[in-house]
N, C-alpha and C positions, 0 to 999 in steps of 0.2 A: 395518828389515829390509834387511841385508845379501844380495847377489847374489853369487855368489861371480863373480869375473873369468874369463871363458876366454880363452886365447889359440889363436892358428891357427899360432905356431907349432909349426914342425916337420910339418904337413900338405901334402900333393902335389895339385895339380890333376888329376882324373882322366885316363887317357892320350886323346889325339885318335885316332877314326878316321876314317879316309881311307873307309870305307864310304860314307858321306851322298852325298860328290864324284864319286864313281866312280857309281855310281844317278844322278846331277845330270848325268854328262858324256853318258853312255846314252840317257839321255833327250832331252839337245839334239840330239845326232846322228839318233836316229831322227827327231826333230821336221823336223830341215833334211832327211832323205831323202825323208819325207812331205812336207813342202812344194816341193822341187824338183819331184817329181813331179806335183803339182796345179798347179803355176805354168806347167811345161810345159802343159799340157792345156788350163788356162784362159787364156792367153797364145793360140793356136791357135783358139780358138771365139772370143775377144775379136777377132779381127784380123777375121772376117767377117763380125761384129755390124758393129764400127766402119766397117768399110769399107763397108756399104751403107747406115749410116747416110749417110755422109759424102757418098757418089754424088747424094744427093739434090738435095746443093747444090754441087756443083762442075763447073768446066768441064764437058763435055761430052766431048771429046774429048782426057782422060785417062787418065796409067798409074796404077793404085798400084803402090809400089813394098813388094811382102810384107814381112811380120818372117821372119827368119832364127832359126834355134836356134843352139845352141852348135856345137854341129857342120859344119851349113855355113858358121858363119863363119869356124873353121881352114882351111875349104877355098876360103876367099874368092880369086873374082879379084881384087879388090882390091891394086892396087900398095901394099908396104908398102916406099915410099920417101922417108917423112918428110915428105911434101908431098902439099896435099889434092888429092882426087879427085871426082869426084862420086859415088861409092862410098862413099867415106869418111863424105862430107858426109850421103846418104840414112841412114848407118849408126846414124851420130854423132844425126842428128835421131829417129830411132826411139826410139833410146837414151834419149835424152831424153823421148820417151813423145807425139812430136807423130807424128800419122797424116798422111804423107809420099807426095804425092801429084805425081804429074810432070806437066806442064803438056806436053803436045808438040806443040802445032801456032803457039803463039808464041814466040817467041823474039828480041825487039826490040832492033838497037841502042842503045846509050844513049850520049850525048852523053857525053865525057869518058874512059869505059870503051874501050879497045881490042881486048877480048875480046868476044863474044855471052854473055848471060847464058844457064843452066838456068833456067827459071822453073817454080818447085811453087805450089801451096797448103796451107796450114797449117792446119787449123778453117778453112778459107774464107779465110782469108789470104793473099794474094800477099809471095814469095820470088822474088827474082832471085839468083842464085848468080854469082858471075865465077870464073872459077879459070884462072889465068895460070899460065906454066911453069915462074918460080920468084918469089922473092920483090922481088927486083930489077926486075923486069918489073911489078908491082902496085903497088910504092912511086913508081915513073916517071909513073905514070896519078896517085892518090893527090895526088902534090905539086901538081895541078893542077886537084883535086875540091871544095870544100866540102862538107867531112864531116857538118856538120849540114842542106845542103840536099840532098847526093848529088847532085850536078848541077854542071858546072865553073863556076869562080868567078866573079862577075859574072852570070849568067846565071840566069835564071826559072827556078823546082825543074819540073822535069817531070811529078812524083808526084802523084795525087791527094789525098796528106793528108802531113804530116811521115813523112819516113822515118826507119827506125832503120837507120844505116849501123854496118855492122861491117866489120875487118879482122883475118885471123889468117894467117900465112904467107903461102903464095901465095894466099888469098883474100881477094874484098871481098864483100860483100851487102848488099842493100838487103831489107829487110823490110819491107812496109806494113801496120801494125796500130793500132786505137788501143786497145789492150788491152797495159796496162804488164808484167802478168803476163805475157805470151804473149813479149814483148820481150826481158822478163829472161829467162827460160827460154831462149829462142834466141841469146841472145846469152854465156849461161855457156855453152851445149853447144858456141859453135862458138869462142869464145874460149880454151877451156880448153887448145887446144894443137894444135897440127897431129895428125894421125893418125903412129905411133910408128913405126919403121923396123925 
């Protein structure tokens, strides 16, 4: 039993339409307008869940420091002059998604540092922030730091557990966590580059 052979050619692949894509692009758009809109909303109830969670176990006589929307961050005081701020720094750590909380009744020399740190808490974490006036002025302090103990060289760490010392432009920081997760998170947000000009 013979099949007779067919061949294809001389046939066309039916034409494409752009129909399907166009419905596909409509759809994502409306998705991202819907969800800008509930992110705004839920962003706003989330910040005053968080923050009275967070009250329970921090200093006492602290700030927090709010989320911002898009809007009032164009209208930021914030200096955009290429070098951090503590503005920048609250901004940048939000961003990051840590609930950023200002410590203000200490503020402790530290052996080494020329500047008074900002000191937050992070989840219950202490944050010491330096922020000197340019980068020349940080790197001065720096050459005379031990970076793994954050405390000047030769000399007993101050800190009560290993610190994770960071430096990005004109700033240094001392983090104290012993949660590597919380380290790494803090230390890409404040790494990744001074605030833009």
């Amino acid at each position: 039993m013979d099949h007779p052979i067919k061949s294809n050619r001389g046939a066309s692949a039916p034409p494409l339409s752009l129909e399907p894509m166009i419905k596909f692009l409509g759809l994502v758009a409306a998705a991202s307008v819907a969800s800008l809109g509930c992110t705004r909303s839920a962003s706003d109830s989330g910040v005053s869940a968080s923050s009275t969670a967070t009250t329970a176990t921090s200093v006492t006589s602290s700030t927090t420091i709010g989320t911002g929307n898009a809007q009032s961050s164009q209208t930021s005081p914030c200096p955009r002059t290429g070098l951090w701020a503590l503005c920048s720094v609250e901004k940048r750590l939000r961003d990051a998604g840590f609930v950023v909380r200002r410590v203000t009744d200490e503020a402790p020399r530290r052996a080494g540092f020329s500047v008074t740190p900002a000191v937050y808490t992070l989840a219950g974490k202490r944050l010491e922030v330096f922020i000197y006036p340019n980068e020349s002025a940080v790197s001065h302090d720096i050459r005379n730091i031990d970076t793994v103990s954050a405390s000047p060289r030769g000399a007993p760490s101050p800190w009560p557990m290993p610190p994770t010392f960071l430096r990005s432009g004109n700033l240094a920081a001392v983090f104290l966590t012993d949660n590597a997760t919380q380290a790494e998170r803090l230390t890409l947000a404040l790494t990744a580059g001074a605030p833009q000009r």
